[in-house]
C-alpha positions as YAML, in Angstrom:
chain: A
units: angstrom
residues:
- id: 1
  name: UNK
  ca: [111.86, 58.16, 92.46]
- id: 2
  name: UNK
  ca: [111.10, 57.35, 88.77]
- id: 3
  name: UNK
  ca: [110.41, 54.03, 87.64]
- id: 4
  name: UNK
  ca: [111.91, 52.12, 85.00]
- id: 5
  name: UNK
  ca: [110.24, 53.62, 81.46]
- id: 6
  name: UNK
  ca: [108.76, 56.41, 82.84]
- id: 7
  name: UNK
  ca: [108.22, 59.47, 80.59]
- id: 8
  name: UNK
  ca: [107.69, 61.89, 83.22]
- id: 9
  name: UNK
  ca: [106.36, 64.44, 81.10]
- id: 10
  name: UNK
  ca: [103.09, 62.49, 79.86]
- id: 11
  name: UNK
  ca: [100.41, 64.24, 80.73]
- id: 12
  name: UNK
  ca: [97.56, 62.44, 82.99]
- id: 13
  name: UNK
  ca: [93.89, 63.26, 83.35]
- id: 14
  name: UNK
  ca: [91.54, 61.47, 85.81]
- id: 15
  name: UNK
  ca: [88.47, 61.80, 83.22]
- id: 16
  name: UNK
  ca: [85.73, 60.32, 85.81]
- id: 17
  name: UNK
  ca: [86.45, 63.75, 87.74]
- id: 18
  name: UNK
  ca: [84.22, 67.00, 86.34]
- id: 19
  name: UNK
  ca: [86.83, 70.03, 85.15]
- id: 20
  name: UNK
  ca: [90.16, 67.56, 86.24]
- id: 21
  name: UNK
  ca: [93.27, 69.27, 84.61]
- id: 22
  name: UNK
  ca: [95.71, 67.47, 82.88]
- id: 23
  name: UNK
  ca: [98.71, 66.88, 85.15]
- id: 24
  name: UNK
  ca: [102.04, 65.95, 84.26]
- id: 25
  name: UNK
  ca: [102.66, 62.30, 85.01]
- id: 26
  name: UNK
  ca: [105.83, 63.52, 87.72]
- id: 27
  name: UNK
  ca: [103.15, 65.23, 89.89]
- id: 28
  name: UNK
  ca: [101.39, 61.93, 90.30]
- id: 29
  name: UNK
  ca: [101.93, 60.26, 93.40]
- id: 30
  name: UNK
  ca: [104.46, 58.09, 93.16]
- id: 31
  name: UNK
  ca: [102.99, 55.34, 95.10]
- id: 32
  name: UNK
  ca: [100.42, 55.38, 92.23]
- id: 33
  name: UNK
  ca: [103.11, 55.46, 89.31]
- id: 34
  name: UNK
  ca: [104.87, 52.26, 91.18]
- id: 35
  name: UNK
  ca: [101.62, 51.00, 91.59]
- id: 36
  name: UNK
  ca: [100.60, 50.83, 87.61]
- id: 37
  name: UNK
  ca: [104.06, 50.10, 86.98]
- id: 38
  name: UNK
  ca: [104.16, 46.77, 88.34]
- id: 39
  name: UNK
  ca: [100.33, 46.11, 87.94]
- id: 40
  name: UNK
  ca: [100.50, 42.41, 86.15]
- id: 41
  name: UNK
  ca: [104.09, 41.49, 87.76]
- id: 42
  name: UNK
  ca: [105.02, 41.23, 91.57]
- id: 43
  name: UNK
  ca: [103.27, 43.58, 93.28]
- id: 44
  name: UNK
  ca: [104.68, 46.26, 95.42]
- id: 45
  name: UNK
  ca: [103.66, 45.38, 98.88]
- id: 46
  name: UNK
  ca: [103.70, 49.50, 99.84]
- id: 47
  name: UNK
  ca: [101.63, 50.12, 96.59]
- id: 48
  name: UNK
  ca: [99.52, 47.03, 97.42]
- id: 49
  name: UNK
  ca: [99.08, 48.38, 100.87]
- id: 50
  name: UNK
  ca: [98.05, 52.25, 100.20]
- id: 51
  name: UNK
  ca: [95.92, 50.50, 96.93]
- id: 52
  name: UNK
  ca: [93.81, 48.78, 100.05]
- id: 53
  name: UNK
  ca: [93.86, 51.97, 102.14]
- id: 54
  name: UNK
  ca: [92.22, 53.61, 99.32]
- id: 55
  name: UNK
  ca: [89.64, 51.06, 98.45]
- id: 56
  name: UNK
  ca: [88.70, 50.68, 102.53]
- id: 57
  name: UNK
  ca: [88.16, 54.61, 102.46]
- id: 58
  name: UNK
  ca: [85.50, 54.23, 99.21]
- id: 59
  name: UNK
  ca: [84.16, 51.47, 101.15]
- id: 60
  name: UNK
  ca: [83.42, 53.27, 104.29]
- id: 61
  name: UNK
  ca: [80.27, 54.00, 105.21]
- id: 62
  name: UNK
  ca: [79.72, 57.52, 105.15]
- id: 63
  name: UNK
  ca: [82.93, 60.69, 104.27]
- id: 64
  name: UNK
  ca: [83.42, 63.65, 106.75]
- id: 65
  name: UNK
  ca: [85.51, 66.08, 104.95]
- id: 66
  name: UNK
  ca: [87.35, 69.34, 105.93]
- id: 67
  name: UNK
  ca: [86.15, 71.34, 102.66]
- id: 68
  name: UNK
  ca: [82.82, 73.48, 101.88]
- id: 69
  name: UNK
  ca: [80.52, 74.04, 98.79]
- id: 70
  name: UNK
  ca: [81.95, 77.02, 97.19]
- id: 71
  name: UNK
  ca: [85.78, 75.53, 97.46]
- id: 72
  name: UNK
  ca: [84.82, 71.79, 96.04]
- id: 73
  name: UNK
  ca: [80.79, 71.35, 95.90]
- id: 74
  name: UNK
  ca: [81.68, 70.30, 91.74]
- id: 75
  name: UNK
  ca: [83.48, 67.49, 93.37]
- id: 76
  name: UNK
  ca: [81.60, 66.65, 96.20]
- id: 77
  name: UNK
  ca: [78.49, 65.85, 94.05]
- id: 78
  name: UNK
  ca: [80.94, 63.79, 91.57]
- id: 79
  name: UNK
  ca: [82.04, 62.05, 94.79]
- id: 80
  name: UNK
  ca: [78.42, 61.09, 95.70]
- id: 81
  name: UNK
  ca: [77.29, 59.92, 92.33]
- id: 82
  name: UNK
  ca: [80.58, 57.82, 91.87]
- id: 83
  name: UNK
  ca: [79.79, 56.29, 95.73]
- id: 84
  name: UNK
  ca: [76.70, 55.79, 95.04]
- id: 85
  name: UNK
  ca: [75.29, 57.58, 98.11]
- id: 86
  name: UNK
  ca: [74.72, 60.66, 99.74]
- id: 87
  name: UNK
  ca: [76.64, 60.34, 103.45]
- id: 88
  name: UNK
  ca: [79.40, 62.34, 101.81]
- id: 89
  name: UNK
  ca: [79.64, 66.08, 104.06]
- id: 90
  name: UNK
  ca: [81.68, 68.88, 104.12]
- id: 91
  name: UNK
  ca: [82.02, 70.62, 107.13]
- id: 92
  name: UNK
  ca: [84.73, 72.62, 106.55]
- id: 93
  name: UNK
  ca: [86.48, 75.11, 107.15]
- id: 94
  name: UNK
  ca: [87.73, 73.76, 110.52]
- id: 95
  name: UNK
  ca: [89.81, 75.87, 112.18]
- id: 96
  name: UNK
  ca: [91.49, 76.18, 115.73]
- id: 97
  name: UNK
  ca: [91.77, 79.53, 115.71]
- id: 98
  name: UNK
  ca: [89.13, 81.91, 115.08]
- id: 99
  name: UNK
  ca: [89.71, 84.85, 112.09]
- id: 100
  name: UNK
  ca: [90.86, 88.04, 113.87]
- id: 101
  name: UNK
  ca: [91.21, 86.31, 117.14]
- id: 102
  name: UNK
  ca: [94.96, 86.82, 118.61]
- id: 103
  name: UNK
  ca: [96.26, 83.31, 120.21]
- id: 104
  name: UNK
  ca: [98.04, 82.64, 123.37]
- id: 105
  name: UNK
  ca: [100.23, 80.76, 121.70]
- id: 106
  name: UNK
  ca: [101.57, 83.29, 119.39]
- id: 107
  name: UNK
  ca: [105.31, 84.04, 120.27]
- id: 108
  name: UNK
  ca: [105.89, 87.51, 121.90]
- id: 109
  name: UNK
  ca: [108.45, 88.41, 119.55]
- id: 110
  name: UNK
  ca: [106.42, 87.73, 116.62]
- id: 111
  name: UNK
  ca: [103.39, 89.47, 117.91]
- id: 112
  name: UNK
  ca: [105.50, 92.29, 118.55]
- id: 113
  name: UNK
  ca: [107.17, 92.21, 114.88]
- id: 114
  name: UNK
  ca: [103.34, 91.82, 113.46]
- id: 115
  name: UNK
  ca: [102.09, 94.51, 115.30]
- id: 116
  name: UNK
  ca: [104.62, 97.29, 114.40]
- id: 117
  name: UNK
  ca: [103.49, 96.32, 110.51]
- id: 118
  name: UNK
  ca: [100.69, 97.96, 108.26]
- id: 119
  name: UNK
  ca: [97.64, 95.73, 106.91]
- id: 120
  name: UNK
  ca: [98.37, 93.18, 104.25]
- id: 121
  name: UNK
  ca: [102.38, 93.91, 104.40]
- id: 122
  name: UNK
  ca: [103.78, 91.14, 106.02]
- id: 123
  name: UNK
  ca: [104.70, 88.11, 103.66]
- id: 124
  name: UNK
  ca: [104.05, 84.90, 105.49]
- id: 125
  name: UNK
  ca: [106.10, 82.01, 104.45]
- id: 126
  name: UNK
  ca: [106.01, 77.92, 105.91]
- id: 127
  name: UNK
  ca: [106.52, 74.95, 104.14]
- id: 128
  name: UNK
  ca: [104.94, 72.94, 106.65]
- id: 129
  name: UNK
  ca: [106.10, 70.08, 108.78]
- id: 130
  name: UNK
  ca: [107.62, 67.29, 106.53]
- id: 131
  name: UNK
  ca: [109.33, 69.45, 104.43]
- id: 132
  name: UNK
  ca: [112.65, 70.54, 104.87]
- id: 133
  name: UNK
  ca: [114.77, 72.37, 101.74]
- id: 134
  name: UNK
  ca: [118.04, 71.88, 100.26]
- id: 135
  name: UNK
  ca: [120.82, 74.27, 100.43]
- id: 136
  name: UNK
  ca: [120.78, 75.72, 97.00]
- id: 137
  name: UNK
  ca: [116.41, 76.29, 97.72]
- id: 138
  name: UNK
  ca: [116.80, 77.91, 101.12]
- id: 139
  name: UNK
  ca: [119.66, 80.08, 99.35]
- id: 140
  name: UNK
  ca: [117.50, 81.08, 96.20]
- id: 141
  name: UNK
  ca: [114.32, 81.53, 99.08]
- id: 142
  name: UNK
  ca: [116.83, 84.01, 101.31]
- id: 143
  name: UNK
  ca: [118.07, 86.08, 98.10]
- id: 144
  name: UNK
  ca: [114.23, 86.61, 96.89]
- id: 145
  name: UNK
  ca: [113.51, 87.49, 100.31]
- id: 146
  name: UNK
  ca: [116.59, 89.74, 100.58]
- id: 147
  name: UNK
  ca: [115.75, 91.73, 96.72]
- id: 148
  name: UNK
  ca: [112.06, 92.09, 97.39]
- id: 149
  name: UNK
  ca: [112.60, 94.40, 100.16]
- id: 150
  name: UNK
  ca: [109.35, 93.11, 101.78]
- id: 151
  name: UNK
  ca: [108.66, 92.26, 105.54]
- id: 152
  name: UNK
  ca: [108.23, 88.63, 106.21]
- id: 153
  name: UNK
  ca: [108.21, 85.87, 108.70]
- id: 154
  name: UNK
  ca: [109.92, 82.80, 107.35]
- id: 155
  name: UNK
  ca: [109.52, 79.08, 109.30]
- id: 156
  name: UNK
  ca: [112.52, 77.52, 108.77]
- id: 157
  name: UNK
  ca: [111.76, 74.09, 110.10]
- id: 158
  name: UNK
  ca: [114.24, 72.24, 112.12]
- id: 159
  name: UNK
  ca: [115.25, 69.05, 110.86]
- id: 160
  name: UNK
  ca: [118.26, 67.25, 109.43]
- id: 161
  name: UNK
  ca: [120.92, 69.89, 108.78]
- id: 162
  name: UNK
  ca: [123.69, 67.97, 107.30]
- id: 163
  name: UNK
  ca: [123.64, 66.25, 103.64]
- id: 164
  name: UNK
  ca: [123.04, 69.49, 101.93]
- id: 165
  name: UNK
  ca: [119.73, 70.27, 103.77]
- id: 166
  name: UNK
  ca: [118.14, 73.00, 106.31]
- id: 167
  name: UNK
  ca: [120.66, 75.73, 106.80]
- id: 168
  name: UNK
  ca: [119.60, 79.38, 106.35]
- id: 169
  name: UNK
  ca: [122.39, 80.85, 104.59]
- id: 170
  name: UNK
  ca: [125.25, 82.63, 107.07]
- id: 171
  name: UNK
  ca: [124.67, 86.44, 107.52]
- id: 172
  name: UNK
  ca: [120.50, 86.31, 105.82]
- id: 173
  name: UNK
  ca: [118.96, 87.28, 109.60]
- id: 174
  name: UNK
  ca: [121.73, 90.18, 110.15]
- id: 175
  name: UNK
  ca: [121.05, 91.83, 106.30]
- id: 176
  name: UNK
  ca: [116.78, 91.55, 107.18]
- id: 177
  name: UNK
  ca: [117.16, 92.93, 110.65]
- id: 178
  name: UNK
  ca: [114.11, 94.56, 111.13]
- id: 179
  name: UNK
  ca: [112.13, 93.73, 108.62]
- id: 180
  name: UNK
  ca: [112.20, 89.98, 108.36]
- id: 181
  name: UNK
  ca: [111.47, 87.23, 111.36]
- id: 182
  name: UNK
  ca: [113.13, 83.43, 111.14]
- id: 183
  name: UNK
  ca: [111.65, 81.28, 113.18]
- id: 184
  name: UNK
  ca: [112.99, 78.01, 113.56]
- id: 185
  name: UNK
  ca: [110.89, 75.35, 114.77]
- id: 186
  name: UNK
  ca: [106.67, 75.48, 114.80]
- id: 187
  name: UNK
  ca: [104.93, 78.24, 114.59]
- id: 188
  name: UNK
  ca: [101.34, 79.42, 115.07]
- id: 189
  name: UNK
  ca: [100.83, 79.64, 111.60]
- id: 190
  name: UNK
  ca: [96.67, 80.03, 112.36]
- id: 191
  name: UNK
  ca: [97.30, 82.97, 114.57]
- id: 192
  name: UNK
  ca: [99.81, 84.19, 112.15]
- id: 193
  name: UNK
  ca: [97.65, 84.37, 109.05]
- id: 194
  name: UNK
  ca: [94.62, 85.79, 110.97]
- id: 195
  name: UNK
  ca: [97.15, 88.76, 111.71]
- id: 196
  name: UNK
  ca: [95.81, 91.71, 110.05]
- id: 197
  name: UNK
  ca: [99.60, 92.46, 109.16]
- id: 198
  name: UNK
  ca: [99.60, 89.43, 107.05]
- id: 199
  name: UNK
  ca: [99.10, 90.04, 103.23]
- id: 200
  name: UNK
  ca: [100.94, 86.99, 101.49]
- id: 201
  name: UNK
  ca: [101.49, 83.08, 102.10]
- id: 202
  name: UNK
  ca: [104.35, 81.42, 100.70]
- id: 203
  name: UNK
  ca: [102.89, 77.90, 100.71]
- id: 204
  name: UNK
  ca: [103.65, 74.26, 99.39]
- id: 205
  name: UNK
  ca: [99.78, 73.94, 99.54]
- id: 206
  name: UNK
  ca: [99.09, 71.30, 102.59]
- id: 207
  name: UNK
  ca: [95.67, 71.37, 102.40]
- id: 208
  name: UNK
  ca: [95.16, 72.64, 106.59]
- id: 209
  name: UNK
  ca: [97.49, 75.38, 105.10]
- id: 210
  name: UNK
  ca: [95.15, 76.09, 102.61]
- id: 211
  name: UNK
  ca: [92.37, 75.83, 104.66]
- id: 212
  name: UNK
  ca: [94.02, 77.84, 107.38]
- id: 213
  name: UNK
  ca: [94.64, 80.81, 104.60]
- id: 214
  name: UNK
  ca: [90.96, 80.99, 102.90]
- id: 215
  name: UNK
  ca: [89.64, 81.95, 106.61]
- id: 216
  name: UNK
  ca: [92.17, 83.95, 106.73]
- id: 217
  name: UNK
  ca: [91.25, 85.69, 103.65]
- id: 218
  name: UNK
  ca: [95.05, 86.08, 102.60]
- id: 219
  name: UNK
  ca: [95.65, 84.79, 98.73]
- id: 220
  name: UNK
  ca: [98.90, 82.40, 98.32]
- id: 221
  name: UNK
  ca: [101.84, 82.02, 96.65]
- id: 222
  name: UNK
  ca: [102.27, 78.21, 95.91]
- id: 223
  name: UNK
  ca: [105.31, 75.60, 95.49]
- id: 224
  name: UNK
  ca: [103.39, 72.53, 95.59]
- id: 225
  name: UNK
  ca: [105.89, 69.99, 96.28]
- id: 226
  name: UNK
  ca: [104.32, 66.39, 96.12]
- id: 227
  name: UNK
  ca: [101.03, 64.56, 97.17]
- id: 228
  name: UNK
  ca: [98.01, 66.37, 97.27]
- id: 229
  name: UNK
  ca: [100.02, 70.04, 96.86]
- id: 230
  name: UNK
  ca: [99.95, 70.09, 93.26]
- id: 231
  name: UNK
  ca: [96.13, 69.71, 92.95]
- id: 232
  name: UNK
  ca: [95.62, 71.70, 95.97]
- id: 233
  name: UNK
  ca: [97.82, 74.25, 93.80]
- id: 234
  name: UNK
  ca: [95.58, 74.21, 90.92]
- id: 235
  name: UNK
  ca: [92.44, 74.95, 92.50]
- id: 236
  name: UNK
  ca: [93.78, 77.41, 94.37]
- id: 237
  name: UNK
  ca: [95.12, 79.22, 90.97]
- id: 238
  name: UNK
  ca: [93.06, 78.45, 88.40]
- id: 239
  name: UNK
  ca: [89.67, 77.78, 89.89]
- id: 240
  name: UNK
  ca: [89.49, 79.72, 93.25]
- id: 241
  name: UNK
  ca: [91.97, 82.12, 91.49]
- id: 242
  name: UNK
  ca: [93.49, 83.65, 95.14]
- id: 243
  name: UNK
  ca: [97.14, 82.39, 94.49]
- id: 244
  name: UNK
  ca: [99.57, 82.19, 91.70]
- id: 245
  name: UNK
  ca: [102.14, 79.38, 91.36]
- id: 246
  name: UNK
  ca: [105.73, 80.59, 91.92]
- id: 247
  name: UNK
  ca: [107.90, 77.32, 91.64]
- id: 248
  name: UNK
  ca: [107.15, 73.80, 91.69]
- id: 249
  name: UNK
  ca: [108.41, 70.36, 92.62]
- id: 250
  name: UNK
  ca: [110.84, 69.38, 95.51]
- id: 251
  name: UNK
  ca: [113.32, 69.31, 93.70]
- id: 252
  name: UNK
  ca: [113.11, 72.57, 91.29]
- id: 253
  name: UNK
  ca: [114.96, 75.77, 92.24]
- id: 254
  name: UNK
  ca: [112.99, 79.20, 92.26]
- id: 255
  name: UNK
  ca: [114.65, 82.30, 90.25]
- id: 256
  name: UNK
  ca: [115.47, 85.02, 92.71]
- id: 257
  name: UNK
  ca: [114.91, 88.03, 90.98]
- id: 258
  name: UNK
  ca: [111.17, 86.49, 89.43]
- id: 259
  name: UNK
  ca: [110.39, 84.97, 92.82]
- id: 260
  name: UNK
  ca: [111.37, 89.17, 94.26]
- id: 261
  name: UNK
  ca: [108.67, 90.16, 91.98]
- id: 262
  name: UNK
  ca: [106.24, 88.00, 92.94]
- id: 263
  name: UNK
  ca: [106.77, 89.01, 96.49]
- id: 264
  name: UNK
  ca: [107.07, 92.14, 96.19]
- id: 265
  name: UNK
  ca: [104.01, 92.19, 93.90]
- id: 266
  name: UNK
  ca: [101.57, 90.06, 96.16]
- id: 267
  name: UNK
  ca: [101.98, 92.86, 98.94]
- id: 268
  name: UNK
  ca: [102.77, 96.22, 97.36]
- id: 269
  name: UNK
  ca: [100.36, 98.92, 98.16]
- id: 270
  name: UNK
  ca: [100.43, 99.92, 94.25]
- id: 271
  name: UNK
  ca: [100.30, 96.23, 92.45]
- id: 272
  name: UNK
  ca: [96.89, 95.47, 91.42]
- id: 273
  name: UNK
  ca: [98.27, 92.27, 91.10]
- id: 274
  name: UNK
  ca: [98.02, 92.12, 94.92]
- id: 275
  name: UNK
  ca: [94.96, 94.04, 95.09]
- id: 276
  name: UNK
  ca: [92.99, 91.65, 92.73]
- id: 277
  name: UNK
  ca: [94.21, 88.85, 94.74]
- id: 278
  name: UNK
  ca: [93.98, 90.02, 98.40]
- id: 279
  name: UNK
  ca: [90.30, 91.21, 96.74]
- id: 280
  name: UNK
  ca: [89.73, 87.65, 95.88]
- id: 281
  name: UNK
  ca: [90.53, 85.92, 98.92]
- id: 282
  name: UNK
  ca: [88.89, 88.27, 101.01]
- id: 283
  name: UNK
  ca: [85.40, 87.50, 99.45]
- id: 284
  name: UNK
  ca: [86.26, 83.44, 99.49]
- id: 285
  name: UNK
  ca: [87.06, 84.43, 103.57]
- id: 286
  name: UNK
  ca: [83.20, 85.52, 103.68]
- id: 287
  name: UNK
  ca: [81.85, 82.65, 102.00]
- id: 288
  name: UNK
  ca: [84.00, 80.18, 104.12]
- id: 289
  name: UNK
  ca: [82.58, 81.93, 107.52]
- id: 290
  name: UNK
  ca: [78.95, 81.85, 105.76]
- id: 291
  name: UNK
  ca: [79.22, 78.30, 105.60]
- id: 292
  name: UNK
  ca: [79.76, 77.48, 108.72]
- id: 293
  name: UNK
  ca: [77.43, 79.84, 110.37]
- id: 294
  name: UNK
  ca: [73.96, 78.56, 111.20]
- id: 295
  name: UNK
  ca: [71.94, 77.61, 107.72]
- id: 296
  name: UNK
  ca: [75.19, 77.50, 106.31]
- id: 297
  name: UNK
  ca: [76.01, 74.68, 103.81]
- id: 298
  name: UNK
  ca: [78.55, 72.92, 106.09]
- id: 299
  name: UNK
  ca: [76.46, 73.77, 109.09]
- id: 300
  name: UNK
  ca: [74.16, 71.72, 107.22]
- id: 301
  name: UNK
  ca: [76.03, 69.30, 106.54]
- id: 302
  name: UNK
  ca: [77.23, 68.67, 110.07]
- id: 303
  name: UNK
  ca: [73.57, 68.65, 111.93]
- id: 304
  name: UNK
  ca: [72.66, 65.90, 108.98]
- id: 305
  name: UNK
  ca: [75.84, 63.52, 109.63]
- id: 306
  name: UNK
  ca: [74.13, 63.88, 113.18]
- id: 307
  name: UNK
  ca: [71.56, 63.08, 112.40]
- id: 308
  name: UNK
  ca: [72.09, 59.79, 110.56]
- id: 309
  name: UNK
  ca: [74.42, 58.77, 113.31]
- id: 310
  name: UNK
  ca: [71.03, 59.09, 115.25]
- id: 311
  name: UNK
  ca: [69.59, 56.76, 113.48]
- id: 312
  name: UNK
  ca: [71.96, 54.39, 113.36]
...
């Protein structure tokens, strides 16, 4: 929620960070915006509490981090020099399931659907697990879905279903029969993206989904929605350049017939659009599985955390 004498539209810049964007000041964290709002008056004990979470982490002895060189080494170097030591590694990409491996966990019927589809067709689409959409979202979601004419599996996640929130609208699975999957509840999304039937992630940019979708080698579609999503957003875009952002904020609506395009678009077989992107991603897949392969950067980085814990 705002706070009092906000301008939400300020833009914000963390200037102690090499190549940091300018962000709007709504896409801030809000536990940071209360924070600096009541900086110098009665603190807010939350603010005051994730303030000393944050301050415990810099203070830690040494950072173990889910990333590798070629996604954030700019950063990871800024994070050493601002520390003030080295015992900062990336290890990354962790991942439970294995690119190209087919998982025991993935449901039959969605194995089935996947396997009946060509390479790169199927649009994959999860908002992870603490989201859940509004009415008027999931509607605008269905009718893109239901225009683009493109085969999908969508994760509608279970959750509160009254106030406005988490229905898929009455008649959607009927119209897609065929072509389109709901699944309600959790889903393998791992397994899912490793698919080769899956060409396109619909994604409020979690950063395990991100992760999860650069081994994968399949390029995203983003709605960041709060936290970390809207810089995870961004370097997916416009640094690693294998997504493009298709709405934003929890509380925006997409546009049917542009978000149709874009889905159409990040699949069709004669969009070089798609091409460029699935192109993209697929080289950022080989330099995630380079790095963790022996003499690899974060295989490098793991055998020296080891190595200092040795010596401890």
């Amino acid at each position: 929620m705002p706070v009092p004498g906000e301008d939400l539209s300020a833009e914000f810049c963390f200037d102690n960070i090499p190549k940091c964007p300018k962000y709007p000041w709504w896409q801030i964290s809000p536990m940071y915006r209360t924070y600096r709002h009541s900086a110098g008056s009665d603190p807010d004990p939350d603010s005051e509490s994730v303030k000393d979470g944050f301050k415990a982490n810099l203070e830690s002895w040494g950072h173990v981090i889910n990333t590798f060189d070629d996604v954030e080494g700019v950063y990871l170097d800024n994070l050493r020099k601002e520390l003030g030591h080295d015992r900062v590694w990336a290890v990354g990409p962790l991942v439970l399931t294995r690119a190209g491996s087919v998982s025991p966990g993935l449901d039959a019927d969605v194995a089935r659907f996947l396997d009946t589809c060509d390479d790169d067709s199927v649009v994959y689409v999860a908002f992870g697990s603490q989201i859940t959409l509004r009415n008027d979202q999931l509607a605008a979601l269905a009718a893109g879905l239901e225009k683009s004419g493109v085969r999908f599996i969508w994760v509608a996640a279970d959750g509160h279903v009254d106030g406005g929130y988490g229905s898929v609208p009455d008649g959607f699975e009927t119209r897609v029969a065929g072509r389109g999957v709901v699944v309600r509840g959790w889903a393998p999304q791992a397994a899912i993206l490793s698919h080769r039937a899956a060409g396109a992630f619909l994604t409020h940019c979690g950063w395990n989904s991100v992760v999860e979708s650069i081994v994968a080698g399949v390029p995203m579609l983003t709605w960041p929605m709060g936290a970390d999503q809207f810089s995870d957003a961004t370097l997916v875009v416009n640094e690693l350049m294998v997504g493009v952002r298709v709405c934003e904020g929890k509380a925006s609506v997409p546009d049917s017939d542009e978000l149709s395009r874009f889905l159409r678009d990040s699949v069709g077989r004669d969009s070089s659009f798609g091409s460029v992107l699935r192109e993209r991603a697929r080289k950022l897949k080989e330099k995630a599985l380079e790095a963790v392969k022996d003499g690899g950067s974060s295989a490098r980085g793991l055998n020296e955390m080891v190595r200092y814990l040795f010596d401890i």
